[in-house]
C-alpha positions in Angstrom: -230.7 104.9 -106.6 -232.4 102.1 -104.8 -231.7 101.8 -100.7 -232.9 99.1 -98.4 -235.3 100.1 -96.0 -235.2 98.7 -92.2 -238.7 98.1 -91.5 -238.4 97.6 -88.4 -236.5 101.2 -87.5 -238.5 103.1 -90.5 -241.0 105.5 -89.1 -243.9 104.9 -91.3 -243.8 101.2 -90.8 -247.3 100.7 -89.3 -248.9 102.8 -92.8 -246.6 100.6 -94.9 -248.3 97.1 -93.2 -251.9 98.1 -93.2 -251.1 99.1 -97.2 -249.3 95.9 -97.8 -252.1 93.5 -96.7 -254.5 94.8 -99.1 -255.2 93.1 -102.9 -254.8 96.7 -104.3 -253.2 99.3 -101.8 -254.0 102.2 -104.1 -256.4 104.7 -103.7 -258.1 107.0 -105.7 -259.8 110.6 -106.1 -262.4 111.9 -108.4 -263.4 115.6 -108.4 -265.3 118.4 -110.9 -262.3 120.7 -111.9 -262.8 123.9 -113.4 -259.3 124.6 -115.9 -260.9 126.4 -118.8 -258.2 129.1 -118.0 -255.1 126.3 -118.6 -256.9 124.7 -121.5 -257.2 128.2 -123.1 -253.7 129.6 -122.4 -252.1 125.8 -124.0 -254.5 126.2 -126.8 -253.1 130.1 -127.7 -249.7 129.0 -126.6 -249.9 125.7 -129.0 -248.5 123.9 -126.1 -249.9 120.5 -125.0 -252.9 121.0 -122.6 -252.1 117.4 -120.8 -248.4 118.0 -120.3 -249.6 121.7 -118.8 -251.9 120.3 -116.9 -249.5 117.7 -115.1 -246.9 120.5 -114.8 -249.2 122.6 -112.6 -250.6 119.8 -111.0 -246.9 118.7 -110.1 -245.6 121.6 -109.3 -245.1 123.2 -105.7 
């Protein structure tokens, strides 16, 4: 469902203007994680480690 935003009311309108002026307002984050345990517990459960792995990342 799409919904038009009022900039101008929207709370988070200064973050969305400092973004928007950048070439490529994305960020990212690189980092050593240990998830031997996951890989292990797909592998015996013949599950798919990636999908696994994005549902524990995803999940709250």
């Amino acid at each position: 469902m799409k919904k038009k935003i009022d900039i101008e009311k929207w709370e988070r309108k200064e973050i969305y203007r400092f973004f928007k002026e950048y070439d490529e307002p994305y960020y990212g984050i690189t980092v050593d994680l240990e998830c031997s345990a996951a890989y292990d517990y797909a592998k015996s459960n013949k599950i798919s480690f990636f999908l696994y792995y994005i549902y524990l990342v995803l999940r709250q």
